[in-house]
N, C-alpha and C positions, 0 to 999 in steps of 0.2 A: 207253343207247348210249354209246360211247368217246368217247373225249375226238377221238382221228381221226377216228371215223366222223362224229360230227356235222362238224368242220372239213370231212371232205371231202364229207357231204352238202350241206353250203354255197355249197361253192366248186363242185357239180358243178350245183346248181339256179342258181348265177349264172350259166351258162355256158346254160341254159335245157333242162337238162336232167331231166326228172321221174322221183321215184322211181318203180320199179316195183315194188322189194321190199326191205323192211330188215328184217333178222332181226339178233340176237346175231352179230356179227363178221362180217357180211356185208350190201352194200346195191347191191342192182341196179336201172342208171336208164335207161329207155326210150330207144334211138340209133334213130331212124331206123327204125324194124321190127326190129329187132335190141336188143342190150343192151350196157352199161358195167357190169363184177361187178368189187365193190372191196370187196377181203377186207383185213382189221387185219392186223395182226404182221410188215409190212414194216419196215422200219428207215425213219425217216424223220429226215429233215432241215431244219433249219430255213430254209434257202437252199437254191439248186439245186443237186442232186447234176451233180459230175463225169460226164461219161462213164465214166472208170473206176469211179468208185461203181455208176451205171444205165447200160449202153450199149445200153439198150430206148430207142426215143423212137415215139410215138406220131404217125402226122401223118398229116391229115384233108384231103383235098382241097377248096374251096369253090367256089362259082360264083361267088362277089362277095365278094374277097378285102375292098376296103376297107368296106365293106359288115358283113363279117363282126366285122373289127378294130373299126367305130365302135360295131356292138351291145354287143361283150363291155365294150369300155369304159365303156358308160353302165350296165352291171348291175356296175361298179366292181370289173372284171378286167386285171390290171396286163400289158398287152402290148408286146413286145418285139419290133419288127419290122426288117429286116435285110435289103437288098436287095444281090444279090450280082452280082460280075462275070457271071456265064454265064448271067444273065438272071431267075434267081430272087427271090422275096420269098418268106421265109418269118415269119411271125409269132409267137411262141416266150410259152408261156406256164408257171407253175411249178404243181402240184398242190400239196394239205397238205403232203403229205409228200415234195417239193422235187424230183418228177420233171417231166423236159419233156415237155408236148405240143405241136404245132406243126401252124399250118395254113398251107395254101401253095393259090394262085388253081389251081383245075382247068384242065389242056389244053383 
């Protein structure tokens, strides 16, 4: 396994994510009945990429926004949370390879 792949099998089983499938240059991880497929050979970055770097951002709606944030934290996932004028909180987190996911309380 890469030197990636393991960092981001890591950082996706903190997240309480479990593998489904890890083969050479590819590791998919059980979402819900669905899946996360995280393929190597993206560019990655040590910090979070720019927008202009990524301007993909991933964001997961929750039922229990603070809830969500206190789990990730105690499986020792660095969250950045951001409460905004038009009523939003959104909680921003970085992958291995320095792209943002971000989960925000469900309507």
């Amino acid at each position: 396994m890469s030197e990636f792949m393991a960092a981001a099998s890591g950082e996706f089983r903190r997240l309480g994510l479990p593998v489904r499938t890890s083969k050479p240059g590819l590791t998919m991880f059980d979402f819900e009945g669905s899946y996360l497929m995280i393929e190597h050979n993206g560019v990655a970055s040590a910090t979070a990429k720019s927008r202009a770097q990524n301007p993909t951002v991933i964001r997961l709606n929750v039922y229990d926004f603070e809830e969500s944030v206190r789990e990730m934290t105690e499986r020792g996932v660095e969250v950045s949370v951001r409460r905004f004028d038009w009523g939003g909180t959104i909680g921003a987190i970085t992958d291995p390879e320095g792209n943002r996911i971000e989960i925000k309380q469900a309507s």
